[in-house]
Structures are given as C-alpha cells and as structure tokens.
Backbone as numpy.savetxt, mean C-alpha at the origin, in Angstrom:
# Nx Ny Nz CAx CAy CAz Cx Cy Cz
102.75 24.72 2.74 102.12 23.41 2.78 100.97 23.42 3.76
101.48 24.16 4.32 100.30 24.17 5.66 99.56 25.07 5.44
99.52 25.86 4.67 98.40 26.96 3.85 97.75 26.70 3.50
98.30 25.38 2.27 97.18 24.67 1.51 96.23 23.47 1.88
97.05 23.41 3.16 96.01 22.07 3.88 95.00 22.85 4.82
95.85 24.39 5.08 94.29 24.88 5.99 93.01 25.13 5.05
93.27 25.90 3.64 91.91 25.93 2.95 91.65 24.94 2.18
92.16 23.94 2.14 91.53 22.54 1.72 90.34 22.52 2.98
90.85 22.21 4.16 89.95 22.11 5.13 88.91 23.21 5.26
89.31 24.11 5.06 88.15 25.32 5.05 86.82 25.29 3.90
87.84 24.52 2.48 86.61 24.26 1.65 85.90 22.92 1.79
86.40 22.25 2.16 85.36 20.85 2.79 84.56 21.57 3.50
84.77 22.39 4.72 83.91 22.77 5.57 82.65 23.51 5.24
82.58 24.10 3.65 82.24 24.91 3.44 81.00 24.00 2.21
81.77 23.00 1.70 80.51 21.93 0.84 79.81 21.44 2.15
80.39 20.88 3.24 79.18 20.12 3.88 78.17 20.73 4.29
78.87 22.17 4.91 77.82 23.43 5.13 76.53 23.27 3.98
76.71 23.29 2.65 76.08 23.49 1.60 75.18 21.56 1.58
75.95 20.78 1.44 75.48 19.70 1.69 74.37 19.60 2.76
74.65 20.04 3.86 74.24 19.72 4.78 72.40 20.95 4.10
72.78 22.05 4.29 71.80 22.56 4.00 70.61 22.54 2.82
71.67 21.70 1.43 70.51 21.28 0.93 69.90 20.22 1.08
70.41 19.29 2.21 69.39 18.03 2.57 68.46 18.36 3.32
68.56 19.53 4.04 67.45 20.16 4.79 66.59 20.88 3.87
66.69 21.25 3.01 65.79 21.87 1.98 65.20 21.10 1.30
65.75 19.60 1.05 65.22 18.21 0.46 64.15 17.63 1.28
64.87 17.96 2.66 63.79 17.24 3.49 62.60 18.13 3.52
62.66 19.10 4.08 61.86 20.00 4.21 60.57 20.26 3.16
61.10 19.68 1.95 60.38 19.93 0.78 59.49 18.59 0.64
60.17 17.39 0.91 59.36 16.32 0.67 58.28 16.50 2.21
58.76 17.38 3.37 57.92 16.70 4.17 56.56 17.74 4.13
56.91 18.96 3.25 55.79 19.83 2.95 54.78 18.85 1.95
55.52 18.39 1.17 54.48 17.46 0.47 53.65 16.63 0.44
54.22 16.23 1.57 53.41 14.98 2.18 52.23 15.99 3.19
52.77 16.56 3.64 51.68 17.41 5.01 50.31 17.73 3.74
50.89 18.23 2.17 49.89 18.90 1.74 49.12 17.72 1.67
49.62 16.88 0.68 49.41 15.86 0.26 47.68 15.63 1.61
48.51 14.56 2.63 47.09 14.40 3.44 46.63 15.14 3.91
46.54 16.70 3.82 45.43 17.85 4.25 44.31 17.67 3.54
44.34 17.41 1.99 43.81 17.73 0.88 42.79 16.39 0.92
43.61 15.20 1.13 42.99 13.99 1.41 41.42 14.01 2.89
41.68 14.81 3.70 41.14 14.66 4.69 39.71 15.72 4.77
39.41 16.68 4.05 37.85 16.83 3.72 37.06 15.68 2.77
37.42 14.88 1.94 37.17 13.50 1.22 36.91 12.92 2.34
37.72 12.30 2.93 37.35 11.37 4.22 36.27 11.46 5.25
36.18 13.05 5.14 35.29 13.68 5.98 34.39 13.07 5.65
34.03 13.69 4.13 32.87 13.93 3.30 32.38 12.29 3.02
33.80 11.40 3.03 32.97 10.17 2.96 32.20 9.65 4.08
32.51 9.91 5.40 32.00 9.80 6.63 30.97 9.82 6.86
30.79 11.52 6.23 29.41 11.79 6.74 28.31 11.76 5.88
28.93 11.25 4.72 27.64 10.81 3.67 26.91 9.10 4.03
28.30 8.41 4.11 28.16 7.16 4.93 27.00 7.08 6.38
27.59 8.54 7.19 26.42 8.36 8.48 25.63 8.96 8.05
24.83 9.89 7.11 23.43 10.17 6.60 23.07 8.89 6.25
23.58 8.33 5.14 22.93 7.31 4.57 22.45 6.33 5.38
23.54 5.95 6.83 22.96 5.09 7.76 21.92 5.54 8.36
21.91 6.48 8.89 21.08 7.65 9.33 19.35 7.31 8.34
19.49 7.56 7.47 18.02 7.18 6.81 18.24 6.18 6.24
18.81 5.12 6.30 18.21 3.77 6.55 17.73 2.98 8.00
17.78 3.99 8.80 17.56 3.45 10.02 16.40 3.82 10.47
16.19 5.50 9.73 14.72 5.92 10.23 13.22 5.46 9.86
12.54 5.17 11.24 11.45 4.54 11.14 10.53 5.12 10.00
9.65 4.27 9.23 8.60 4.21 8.45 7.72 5.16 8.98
6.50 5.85 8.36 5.51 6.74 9.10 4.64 5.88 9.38
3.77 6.02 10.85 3.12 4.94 10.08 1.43 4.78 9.53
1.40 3.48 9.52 0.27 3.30 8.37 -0.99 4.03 8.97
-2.17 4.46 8.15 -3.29 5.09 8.02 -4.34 4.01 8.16
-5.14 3.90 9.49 -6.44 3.13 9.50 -7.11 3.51 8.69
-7.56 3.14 7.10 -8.69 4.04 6.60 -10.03 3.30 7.22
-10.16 2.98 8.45 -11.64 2.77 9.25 -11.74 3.03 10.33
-10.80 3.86 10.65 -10.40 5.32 12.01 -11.72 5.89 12.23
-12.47 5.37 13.05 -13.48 6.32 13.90 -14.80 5.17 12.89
-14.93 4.52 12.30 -16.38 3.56 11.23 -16.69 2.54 12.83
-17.93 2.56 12.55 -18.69 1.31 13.34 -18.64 0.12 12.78
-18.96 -0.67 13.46 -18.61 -2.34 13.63 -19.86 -2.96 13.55
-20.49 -4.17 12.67 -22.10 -4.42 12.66 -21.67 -5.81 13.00
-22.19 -6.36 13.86 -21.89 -8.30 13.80 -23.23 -9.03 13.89
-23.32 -9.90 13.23 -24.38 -10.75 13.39 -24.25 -12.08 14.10
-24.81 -11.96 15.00 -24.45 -12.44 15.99 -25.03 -14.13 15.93
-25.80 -14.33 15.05 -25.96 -15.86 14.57 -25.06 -16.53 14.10
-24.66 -16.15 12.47 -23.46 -16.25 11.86 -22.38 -16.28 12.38
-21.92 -14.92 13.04 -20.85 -14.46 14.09 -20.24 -13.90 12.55
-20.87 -12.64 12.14 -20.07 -12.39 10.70 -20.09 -10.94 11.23
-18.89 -9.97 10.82 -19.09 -8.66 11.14 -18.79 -7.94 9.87
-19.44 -6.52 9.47 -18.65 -5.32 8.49 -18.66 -4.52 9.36
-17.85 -3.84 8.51 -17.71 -2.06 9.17 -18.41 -1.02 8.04
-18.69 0.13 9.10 -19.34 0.94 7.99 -19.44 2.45 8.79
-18.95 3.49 7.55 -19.27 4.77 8.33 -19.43 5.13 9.51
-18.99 6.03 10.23 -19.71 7.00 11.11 -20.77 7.93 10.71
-22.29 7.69 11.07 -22.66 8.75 10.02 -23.78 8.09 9.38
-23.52 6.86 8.64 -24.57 6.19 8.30 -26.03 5.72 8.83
-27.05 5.91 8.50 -27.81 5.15 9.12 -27.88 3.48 8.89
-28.27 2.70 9.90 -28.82 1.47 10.09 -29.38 0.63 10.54
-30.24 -0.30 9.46 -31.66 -0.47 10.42 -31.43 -2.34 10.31
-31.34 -2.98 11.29 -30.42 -4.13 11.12 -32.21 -4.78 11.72
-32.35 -6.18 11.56 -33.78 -7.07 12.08 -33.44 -8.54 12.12
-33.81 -8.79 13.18 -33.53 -10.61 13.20 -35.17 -10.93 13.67
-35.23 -11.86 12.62 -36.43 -12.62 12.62 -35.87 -14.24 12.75
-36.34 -15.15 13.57 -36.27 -16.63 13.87 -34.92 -16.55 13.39
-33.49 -16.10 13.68 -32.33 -16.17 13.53 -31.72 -15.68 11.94
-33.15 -15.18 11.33 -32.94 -14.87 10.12 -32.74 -13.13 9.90
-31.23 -12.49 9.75 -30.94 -11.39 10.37 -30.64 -10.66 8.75
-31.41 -9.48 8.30 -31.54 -9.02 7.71 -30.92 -7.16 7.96
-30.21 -6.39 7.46 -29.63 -5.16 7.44 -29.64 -4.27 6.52
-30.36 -3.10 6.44 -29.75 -1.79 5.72 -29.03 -1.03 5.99
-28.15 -0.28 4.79 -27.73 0.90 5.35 -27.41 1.20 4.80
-27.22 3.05 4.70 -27.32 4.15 3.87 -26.43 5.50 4.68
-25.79 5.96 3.24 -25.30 7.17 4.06 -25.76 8.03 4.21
-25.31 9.47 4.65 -25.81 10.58 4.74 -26.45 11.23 4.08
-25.50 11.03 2.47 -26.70 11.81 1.90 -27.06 11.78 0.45
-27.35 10.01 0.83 -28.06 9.32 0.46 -28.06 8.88 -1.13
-26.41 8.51 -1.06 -25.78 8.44 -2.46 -25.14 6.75 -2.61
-24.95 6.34 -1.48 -25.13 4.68 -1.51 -26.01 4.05 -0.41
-25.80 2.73 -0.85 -27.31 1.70 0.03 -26.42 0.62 0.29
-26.69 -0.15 1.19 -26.05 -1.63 1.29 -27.29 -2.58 1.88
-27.06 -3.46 1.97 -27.94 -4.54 2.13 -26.46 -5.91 2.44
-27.02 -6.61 3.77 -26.35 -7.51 4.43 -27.87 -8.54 5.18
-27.53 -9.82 4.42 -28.67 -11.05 5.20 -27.81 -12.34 5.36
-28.01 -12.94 6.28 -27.32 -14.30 6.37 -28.54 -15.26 6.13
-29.07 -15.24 5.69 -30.14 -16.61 4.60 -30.50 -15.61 3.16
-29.68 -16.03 1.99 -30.31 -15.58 0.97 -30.46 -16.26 0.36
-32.09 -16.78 -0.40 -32.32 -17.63 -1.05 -32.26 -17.44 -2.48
-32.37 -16.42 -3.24 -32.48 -16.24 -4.40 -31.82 -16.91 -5.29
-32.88 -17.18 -6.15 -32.83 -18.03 -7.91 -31.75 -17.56 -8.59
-30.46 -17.73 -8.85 -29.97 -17.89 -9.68 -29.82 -18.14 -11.27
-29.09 -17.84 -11.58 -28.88 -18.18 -13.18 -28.02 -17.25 -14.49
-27.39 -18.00 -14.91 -26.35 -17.52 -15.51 -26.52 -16.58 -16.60
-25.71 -15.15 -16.05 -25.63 -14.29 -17.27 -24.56 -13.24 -17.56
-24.48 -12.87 -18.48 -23.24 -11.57 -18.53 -22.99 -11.28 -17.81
-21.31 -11.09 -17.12 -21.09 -10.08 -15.58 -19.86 -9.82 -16.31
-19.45 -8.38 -16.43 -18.83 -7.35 -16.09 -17.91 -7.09 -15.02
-16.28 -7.59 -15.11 -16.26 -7.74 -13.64 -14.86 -6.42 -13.72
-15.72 -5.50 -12.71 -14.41 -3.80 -12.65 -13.29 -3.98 -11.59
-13.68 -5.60 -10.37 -12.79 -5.31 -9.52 -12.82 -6.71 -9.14
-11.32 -7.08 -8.85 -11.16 -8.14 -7.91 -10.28 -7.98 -6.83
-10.96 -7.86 -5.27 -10.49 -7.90 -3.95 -10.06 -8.63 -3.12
-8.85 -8.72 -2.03 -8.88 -9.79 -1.26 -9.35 -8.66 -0.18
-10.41 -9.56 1.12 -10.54 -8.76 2.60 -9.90 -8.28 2.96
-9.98 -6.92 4.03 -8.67 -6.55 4.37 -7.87 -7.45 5.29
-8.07 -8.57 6.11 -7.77 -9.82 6.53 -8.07 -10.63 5.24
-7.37 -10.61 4.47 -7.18 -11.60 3.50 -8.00 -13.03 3.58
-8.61 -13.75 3.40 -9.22 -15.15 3.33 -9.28 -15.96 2.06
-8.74 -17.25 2.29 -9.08 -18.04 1.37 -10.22 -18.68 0.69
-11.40 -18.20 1.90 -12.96 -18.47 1.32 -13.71 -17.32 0.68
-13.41 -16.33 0.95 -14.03 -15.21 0.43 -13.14 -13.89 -0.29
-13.79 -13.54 -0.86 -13.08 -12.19 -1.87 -14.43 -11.24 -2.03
-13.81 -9.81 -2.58 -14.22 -9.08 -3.25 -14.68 -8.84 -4.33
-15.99 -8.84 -4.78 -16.15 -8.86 -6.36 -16.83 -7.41 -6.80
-16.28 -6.11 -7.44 -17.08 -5.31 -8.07 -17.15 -5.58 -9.72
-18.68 -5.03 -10.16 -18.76 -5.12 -11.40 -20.31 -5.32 -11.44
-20.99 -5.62 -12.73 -22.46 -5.24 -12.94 -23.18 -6.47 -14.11
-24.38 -7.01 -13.84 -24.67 -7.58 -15.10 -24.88 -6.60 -16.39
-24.53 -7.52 -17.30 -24.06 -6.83 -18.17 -25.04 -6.72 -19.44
-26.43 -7.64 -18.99 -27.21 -7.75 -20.25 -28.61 -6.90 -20.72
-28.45 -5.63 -19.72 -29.69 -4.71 -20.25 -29.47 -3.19 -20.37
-30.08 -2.53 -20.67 -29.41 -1.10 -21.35 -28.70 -0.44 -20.32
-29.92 -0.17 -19.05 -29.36 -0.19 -18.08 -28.86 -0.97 -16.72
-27.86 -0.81 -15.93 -27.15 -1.63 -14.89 -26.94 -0.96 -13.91
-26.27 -2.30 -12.67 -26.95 -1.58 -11.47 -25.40 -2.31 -10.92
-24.32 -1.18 -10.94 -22.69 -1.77 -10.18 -22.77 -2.19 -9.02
-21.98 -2.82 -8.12 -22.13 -2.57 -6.66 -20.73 -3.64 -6.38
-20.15 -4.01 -4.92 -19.33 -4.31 -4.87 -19.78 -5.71 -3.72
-19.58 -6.59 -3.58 -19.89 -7.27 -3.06 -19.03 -8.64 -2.46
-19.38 -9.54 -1.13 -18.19 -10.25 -0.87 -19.13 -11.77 -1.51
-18.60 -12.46 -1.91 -18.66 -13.82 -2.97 -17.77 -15.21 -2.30
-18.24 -15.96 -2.35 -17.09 -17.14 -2.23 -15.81 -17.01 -2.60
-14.41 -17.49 -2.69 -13.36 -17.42 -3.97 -13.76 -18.16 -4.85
-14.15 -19.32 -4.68 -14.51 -20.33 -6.14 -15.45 -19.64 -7.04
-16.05 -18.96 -6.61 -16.96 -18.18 -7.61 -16.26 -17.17 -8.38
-15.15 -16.90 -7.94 -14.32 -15.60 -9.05 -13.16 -16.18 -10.13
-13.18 -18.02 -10.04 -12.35 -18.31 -11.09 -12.48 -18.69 -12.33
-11.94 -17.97 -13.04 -12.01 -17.58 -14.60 -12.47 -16.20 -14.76
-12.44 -15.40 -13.73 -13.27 -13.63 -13.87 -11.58 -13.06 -14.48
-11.72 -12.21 -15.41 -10.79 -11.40 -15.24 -10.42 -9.59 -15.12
-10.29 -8.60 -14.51 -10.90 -7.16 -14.09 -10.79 -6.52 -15.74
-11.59 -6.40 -16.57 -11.77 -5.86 -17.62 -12.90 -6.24 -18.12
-13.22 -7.55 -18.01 -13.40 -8.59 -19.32 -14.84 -8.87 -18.74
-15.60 -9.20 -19.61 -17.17 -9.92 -19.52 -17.16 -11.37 -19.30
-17.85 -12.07 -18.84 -17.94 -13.64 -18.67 -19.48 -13.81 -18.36
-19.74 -14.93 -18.49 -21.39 -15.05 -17.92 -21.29 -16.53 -16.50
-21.78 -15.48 -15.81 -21.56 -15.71 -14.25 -23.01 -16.12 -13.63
-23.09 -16.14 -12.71 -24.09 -16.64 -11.57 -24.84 -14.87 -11.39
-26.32 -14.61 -11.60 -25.88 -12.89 -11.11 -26.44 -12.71 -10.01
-26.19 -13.71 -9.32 -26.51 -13.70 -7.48 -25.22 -14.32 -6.62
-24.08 -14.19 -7.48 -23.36 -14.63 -6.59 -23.50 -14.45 -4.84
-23.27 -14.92 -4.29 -22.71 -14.72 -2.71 -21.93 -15.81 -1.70
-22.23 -15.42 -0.68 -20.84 -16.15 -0.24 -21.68 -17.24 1.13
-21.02 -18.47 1.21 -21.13 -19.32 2.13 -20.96 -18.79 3.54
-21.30 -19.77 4.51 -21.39 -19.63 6.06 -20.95 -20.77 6.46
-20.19 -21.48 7.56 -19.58 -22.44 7.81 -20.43 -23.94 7.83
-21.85 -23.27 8.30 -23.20 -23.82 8.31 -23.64 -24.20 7.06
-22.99 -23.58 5.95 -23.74 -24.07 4.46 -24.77 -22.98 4.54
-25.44 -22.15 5.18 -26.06 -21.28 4.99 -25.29 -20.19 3.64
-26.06 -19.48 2.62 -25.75 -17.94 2.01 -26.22 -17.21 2.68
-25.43 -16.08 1.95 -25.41 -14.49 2.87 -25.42 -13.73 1.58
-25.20 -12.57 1.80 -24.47 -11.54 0.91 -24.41 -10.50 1.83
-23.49 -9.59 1.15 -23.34 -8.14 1.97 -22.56 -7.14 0.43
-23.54 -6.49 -0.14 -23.65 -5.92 -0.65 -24.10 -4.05 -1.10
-23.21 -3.14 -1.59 -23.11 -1.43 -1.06 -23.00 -1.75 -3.12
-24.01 -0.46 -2.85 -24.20 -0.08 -4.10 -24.97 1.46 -4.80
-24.42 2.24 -5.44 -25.28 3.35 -5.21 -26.66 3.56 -5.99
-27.30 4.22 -4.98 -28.89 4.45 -5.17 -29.51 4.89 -6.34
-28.53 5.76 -7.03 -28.63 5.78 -8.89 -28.60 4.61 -9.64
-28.16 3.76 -8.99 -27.55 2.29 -9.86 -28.81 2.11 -11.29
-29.75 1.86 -10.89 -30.69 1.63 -11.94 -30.57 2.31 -13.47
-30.10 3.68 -12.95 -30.25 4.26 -14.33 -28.97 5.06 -14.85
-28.01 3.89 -14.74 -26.28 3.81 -15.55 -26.72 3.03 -16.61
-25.58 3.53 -17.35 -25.12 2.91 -18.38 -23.74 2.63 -18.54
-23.58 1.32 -18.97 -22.81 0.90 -18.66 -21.54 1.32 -18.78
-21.53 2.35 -19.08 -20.42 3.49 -19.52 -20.07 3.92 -18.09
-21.58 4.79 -17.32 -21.42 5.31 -16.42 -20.84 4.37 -15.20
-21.39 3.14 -15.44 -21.30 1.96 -14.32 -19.64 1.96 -13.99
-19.13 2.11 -15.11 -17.49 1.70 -15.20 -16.82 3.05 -14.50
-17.45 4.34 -14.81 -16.90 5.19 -14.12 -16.97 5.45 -12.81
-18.02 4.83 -12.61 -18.47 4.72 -11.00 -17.61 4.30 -10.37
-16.73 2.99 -10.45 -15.90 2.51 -9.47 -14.49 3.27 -9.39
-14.68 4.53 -9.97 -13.41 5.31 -9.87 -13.56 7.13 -8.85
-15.07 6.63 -8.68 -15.39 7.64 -7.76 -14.83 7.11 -6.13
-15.75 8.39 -5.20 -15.16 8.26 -3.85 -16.10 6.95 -3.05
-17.61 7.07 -3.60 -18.59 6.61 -3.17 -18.20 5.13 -3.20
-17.57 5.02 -4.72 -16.72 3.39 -5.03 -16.27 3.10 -4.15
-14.99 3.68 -3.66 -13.67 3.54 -2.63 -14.67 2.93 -1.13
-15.46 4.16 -0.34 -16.04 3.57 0.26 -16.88 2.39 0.67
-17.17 2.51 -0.47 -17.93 0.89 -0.54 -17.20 -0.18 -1.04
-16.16 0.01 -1.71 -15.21 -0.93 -1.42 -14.46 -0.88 0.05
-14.23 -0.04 0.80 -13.72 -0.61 1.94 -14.89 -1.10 2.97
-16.30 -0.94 2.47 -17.22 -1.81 3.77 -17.31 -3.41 3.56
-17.38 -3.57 2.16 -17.04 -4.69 1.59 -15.78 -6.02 2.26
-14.94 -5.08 1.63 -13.64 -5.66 2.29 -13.14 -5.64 4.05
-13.70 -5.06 4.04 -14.00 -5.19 6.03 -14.65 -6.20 6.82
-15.46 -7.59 6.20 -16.54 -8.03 5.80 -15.47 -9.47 7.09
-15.96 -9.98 7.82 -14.81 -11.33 8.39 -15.79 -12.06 9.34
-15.99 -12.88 9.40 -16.35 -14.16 10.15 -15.60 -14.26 11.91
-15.97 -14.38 12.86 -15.05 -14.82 13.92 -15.65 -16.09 14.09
C-alpha cells in the first residue's frame, strides 16, 4: 500500500516537473514574440521620425534670397517733378533743365536702345491703332501709373518701345489685341503737368510689325522694361 502511494507521488512529481516546464516554454515563446514583434516595429518608428524631422527640417529652411535685378544701375531724379528712373551702369546721359523744363537722353553702350524722359510734354495727340505686347505694374506698384509696351499699329513700318502712362489710359487695352488709343499716351504729375519716360530701340523705325512683336522677347526688351518700371514719384 505504501508502494503504491510512494509512486503515485513520484508520478505527480514527475507531471508537474513536465507542467511546470512546459509553461516555461509557453512563456518563453510568447515572450520571444513579443521582443520580435517590437524590434521589427522600431526601424518604422525610426524611419517615421526622421522623415518627420527632414520634412520639418525643410520646411523651416530659409528662402534664398531675392535678386536686385538693379544691383549696381544709377538713379536719375528730376528734381522739379521730384520723379526718379533707374538706368544702367554704363549708359550714357545727357539730362538739361531749361526754366524748370527738364528734358533727358539716354543710350546704352552699344547703342542698341535710346530713352527719352521730359516732365512738360506737349504733344498733339490723336487716336489710332495701338498694339499693346505688354501690360506692367512699377516695381513699387501704383495706382496712378503703369507700364505700357507695344507700337502704333497703322504703317508698314513701327517703332515698339515701353513706356510709363497714366492707369486710366490702359482701360480696355488687352496684351495681344489691337485697339485705337491715344499714340502719345503719357503720364500725369501731381501738378497736372505731362511727362513721359520712354526706352526704345534705335532700329525701331525699320520693324515690322512682325519684328516689333519679337522684340519684346529679346534682352534689350527686358531691360527696358525694367527702366520703365523703376520709374516713381517721391
């Protein structure tokens, strides 16, 4: 009797042994799983991190910044008016005030545009074909004045140029299209005095109007659109 109660006890002893050891193999197994489990998880996390801090990273980095395109150009003011442009380094200019009546040329180097700037311009007017290739605001923006390139449009040959105008004078223009305009536009003075300030190249006379249109896609254009648009009152 007591035989059979010692290996009764010996075989209990011998399942829990087994019990016991496969809960450690249970455990052991779920806790490998889990370890893999978030190893695998944790280059992701990384990777979300550090895509997250690039991305902050260049949303934070400053802009380059902007390009004066009138870096190193002279400054012309008329000192009646109190009207200034800018223009080249390089250019010549031959500026004249007579009885407050202040008249300006100027020309570049080599001798592929002309400008002309007066604060009393009297000229006759009267309405005809204009051609209009460009509409500008100053580079100080103004509500009295704009940019107008483009050419009359009614003889074989034409003469482009870019010039600053009142705004009321550019409504109903549209940049393609023909209209019949004033072909002296120019622009007011606080005084009620006209002006103009006008760059145009020295070939002008003998375009056609073919050529005229290609013109404002040259460099000579660009420039003379930015003396134009440089154009401000103090």
């Amino acid at each position: 009797m007591r035989k059979k109660q010692s290996e009764r006890t010996a075989g209990f002893g011998i399942i829990g042994v087994v019990l016991i050891v496969v809960a450690l193999a249970v455990i052991g197994l779920l806790a490998w799983r889990f370890y893999d489990a978030s190893k695998s998880k944790t280059p992701s996390s990384t990777a979300n991190h550090t895509s997250s801090g690039s991305s902050s990273q260049a949303n934070t980095q400053t802009p380059p910044p902007k390009v004066d395109p009138y870096a190193g150009w002279q400054t012309y003011c008329d000192t009646v008016e109190k009207a200034c442009f800018k223009y080249p380094s390089g250019w010549t200019i031959d500026p004249s005030d007579q009885n407050n009546i202040v008249s300006v040329t100027l020309e570049n180097s080599t001798k592929t545009l002309v400008g002309s700037y007066t604060n009393y311009d009297t000229r006759d007017g009267f309405q005809m074909p204009y051609y209009t290739a460009a509409l500008e605001d100053l580079s100080t923006p103004s509500a009295i004045y704009k940019v107008l390139g483009g050419f009359v449009a009614s003889t074989a040959t034409v003469n482009p140029q870019y010039k600053v105008v009142d705004s009321s004078f550019t409504i109903g223009l549209t940049v393609g299209q023909q209209a019949s305009v004033n072909n002296t536009a120019r622009f007011t003075f606080a005084d009620k005095n006209t002006g103009h300030l006008e760059i145009y190249p020295t070939s002008a006379n003998g375009m056609t109007s073919n050529q005229a249109t290609t013109w404002f896609t040259t460099d000579d254009a660009k420039t003379a659109l930015l003396i134009a648009r440089s154009f401000y009152t103090e």
